[in-house]
Residue frames as a rotation matrix with the C-alpha (Angstrom) as fourth column:
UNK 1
0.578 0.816 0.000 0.00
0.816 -0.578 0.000 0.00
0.000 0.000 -1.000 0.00
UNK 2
0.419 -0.152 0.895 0.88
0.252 -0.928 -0.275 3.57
0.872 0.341 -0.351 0.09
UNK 3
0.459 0.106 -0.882 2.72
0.882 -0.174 0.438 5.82
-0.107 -0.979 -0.174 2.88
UNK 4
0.592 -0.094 0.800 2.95
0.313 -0.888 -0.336 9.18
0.743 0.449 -0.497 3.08
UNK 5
-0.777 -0.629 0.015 4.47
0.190 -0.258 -0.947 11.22
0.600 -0.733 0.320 5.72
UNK 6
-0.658 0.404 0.635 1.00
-0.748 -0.444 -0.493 11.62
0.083 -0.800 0.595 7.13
UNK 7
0.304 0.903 0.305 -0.74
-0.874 0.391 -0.287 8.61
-0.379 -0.180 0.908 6.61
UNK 8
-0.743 -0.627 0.232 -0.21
-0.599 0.779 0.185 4.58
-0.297 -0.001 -0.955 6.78
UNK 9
0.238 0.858 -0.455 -2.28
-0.971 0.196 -0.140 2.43
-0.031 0.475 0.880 4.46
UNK 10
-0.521 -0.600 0.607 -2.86
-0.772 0.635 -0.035 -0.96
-0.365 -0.487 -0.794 5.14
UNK 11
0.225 0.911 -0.345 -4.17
-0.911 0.322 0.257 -4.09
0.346 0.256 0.903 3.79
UNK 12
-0.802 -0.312 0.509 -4.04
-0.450 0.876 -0.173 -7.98
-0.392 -0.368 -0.843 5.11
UNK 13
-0.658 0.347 0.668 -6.49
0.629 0.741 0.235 -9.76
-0.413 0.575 -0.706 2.30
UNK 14
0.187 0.821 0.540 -9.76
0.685 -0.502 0.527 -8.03
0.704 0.272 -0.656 2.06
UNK 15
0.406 0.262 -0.876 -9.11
0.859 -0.436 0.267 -5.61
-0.312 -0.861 -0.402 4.93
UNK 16
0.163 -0.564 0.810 -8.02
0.480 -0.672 -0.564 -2.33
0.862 0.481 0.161 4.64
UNK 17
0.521 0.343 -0.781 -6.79
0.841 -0.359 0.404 -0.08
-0.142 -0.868 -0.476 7.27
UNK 18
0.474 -0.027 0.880 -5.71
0.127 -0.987 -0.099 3.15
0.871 0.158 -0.465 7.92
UNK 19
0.124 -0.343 -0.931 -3.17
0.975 -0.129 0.178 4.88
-0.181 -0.930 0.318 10.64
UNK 20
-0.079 -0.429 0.900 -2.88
0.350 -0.857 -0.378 8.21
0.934 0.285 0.217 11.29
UNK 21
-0.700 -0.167 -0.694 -1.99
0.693 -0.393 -0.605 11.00
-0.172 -0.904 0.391 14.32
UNK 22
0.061 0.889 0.454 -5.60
0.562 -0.406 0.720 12.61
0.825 0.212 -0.524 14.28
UNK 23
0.862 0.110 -0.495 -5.00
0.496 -0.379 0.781 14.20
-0.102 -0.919 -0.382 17.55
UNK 24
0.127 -0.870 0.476 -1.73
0.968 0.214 0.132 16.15
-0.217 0.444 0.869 16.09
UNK 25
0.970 0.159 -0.185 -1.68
0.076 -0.917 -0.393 19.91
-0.232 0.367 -0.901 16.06
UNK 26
0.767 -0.547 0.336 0.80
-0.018 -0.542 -0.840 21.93
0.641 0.639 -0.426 14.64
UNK 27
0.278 -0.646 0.711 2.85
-0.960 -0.168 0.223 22.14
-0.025 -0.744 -0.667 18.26
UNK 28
0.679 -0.095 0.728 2.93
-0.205 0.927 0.313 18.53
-0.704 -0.362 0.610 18.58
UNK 29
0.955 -0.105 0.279 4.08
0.290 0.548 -0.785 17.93
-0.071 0.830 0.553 14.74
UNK 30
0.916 -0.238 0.324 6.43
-0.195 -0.968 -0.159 20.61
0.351 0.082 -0.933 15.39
UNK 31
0.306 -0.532 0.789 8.09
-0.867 0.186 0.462 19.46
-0.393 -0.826 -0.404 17.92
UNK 32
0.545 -0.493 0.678 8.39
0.124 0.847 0.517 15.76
-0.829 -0.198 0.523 16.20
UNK 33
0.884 -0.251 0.394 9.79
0.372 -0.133 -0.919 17.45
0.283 0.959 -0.025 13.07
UNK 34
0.605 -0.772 0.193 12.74
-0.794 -0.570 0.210 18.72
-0.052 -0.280 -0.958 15.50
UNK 35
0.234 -0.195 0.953 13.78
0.286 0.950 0.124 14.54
-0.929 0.244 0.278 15.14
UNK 36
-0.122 -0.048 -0.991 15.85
-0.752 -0.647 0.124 15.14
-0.648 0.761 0.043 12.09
UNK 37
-0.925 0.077 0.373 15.17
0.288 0.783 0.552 11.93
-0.249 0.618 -0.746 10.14
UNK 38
0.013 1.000 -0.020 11.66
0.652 -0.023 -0.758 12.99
-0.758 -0.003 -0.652 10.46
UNK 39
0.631 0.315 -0.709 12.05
-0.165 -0.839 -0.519 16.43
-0.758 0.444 -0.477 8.85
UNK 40
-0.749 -0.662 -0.016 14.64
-0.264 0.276 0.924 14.74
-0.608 0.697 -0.381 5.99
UNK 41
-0.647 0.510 0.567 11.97
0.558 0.823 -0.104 12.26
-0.520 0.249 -0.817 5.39
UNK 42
0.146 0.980 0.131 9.28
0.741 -0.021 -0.671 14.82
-0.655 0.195 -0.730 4.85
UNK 43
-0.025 -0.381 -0.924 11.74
-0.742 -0.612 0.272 17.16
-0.670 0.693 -0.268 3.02
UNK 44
-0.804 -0.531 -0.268 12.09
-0.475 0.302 0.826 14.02
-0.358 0.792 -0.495 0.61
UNK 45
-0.356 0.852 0.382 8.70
0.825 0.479 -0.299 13.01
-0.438 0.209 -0.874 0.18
UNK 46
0.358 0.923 0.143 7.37
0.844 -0.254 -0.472 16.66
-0.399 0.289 -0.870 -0.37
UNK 47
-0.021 -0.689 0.725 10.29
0.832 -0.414 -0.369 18.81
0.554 0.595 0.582 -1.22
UNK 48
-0.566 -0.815 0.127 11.88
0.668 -0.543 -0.509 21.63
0.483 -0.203 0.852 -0.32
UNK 49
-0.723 0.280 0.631 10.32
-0.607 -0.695 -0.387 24.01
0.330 -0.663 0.672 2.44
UNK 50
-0.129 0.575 -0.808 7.93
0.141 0.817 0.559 20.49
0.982 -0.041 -0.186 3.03
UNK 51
-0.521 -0.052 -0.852 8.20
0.812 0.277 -0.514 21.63
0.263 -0.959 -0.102 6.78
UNK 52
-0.820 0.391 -0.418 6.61
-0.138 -0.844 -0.518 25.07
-0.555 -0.367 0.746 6.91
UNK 53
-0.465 0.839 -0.284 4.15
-0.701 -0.152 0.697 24.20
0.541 0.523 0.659 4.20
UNK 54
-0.321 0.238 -0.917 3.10
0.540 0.841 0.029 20.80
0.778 -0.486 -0.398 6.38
UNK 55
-0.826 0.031 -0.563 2.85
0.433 -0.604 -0.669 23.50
-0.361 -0.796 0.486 9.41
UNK 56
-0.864 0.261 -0.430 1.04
-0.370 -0.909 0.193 25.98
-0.340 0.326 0.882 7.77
UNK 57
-0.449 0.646 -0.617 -1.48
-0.423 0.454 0.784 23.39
0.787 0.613 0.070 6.14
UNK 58
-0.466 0.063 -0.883 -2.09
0.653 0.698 -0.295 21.77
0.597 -0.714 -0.366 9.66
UNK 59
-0.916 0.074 -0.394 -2.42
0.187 -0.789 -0.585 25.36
-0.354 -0.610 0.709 11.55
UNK 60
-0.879 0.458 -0.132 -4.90
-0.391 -0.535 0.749 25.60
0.272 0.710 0.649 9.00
UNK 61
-0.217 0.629 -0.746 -7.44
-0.051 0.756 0.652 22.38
0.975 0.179 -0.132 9.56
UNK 62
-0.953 -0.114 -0.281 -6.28
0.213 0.405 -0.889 22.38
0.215 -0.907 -0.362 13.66
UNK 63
-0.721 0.650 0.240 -9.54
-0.565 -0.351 -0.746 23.84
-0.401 -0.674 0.620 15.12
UNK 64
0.082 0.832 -0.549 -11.91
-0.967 0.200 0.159 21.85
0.242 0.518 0.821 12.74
UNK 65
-0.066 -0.138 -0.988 -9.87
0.288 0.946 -0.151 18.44
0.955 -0.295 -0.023 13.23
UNK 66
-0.880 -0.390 0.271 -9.56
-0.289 -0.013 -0.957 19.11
0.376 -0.921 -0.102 16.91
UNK 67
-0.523 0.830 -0.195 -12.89
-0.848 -0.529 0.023 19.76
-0.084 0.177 0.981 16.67
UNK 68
0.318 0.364 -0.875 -14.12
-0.771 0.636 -0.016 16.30
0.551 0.680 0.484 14.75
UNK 69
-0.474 -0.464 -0.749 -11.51
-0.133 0.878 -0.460 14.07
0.871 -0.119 -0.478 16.37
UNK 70
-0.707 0.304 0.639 -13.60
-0.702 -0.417 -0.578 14.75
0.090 -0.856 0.508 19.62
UNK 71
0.114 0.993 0.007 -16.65
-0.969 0.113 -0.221 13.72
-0.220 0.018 0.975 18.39
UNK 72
0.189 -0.287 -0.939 -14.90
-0.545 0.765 -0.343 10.77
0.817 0.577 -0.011 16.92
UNK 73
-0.917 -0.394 -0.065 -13.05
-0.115 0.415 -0.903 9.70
0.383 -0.820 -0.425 20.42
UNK 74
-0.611 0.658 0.440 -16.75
-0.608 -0.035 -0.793 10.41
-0.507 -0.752 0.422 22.38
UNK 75
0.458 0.687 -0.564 -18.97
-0.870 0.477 -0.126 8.16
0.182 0.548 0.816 19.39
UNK 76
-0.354 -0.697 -0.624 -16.07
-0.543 0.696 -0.469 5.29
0.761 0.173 -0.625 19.81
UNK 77
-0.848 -0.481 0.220 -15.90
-0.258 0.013 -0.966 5.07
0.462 -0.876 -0.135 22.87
UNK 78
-0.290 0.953 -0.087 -19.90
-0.951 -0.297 -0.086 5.06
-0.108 0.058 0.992 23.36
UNK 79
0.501 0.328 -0.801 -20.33
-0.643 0.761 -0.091 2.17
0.580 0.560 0.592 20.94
UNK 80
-0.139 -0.685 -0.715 -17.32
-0.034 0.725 -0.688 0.18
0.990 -0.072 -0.124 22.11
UNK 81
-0.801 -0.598 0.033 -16.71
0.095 -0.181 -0.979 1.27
0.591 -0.781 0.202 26.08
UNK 82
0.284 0.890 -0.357 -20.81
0.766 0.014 0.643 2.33
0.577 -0.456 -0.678 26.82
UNK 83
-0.741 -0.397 -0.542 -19.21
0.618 -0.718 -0.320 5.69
-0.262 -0.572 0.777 27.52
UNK 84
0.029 0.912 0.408 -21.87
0.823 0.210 -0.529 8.15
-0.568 0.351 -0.744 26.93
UNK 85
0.145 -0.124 0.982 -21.64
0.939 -0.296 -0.176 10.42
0.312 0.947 0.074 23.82
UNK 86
0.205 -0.022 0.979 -20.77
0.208 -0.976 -0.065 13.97
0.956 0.217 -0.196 24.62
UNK 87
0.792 -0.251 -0.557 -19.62
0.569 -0.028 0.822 13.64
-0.222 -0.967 0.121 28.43
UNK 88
0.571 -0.817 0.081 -16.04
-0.805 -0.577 -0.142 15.19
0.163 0.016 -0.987 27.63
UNK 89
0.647 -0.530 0.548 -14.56
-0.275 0.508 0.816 11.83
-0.711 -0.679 0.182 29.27
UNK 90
0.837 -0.029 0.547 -12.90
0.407 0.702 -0.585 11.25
-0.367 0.712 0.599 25.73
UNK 91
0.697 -0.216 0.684 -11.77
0.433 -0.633 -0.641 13.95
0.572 0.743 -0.348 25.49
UNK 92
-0.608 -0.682 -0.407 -9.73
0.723 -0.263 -0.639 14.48
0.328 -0.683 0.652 28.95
């Protein structure tokens, strides 16, 4: 399958999965992009200035994904755990 610097595509027969760091703002990425293999890696996957545009594109989405991944952690958790939907407990 496929792998980007933000996403890990997976398959094992018919399955398909998916990894990513949905919970990831810009401070967090930041900080692992100070790991210099990381910030090689994503300089050679997306070229040159691949670290401020990756910032800058993230800073962009953060409040909406922050936003989404919530609802995502508090529905999961629900279904699976019999937490109930919109408590915060998902969310810390």
């Amino acid at each position: 399958m496929t792998r980007t610097p933000t996403v890990l595509e997976l398959r094992h027969g018919s399955s398909y999965g998916m990894q990513f760091h949905l919970e990831a703002d810009a401070q967090l990425a930041a900080t692992w992009l100070d790991i210099p293999e990381y910030d090689s890696s994503l300089e050679a996957a997306l070229g040159p200035d691949a670290v401020d545009t990756f910032l800058d594109a993230l800073r962009a989405v953060e409040a909406p994904t922050t936003r989404w991944a919530s609802r995502l952690a508090d529905r999961w958790l629900g279904a699976h755990l019999g937490v109930p939907v919109g408590t915060g407990e998902a969310t810390g």
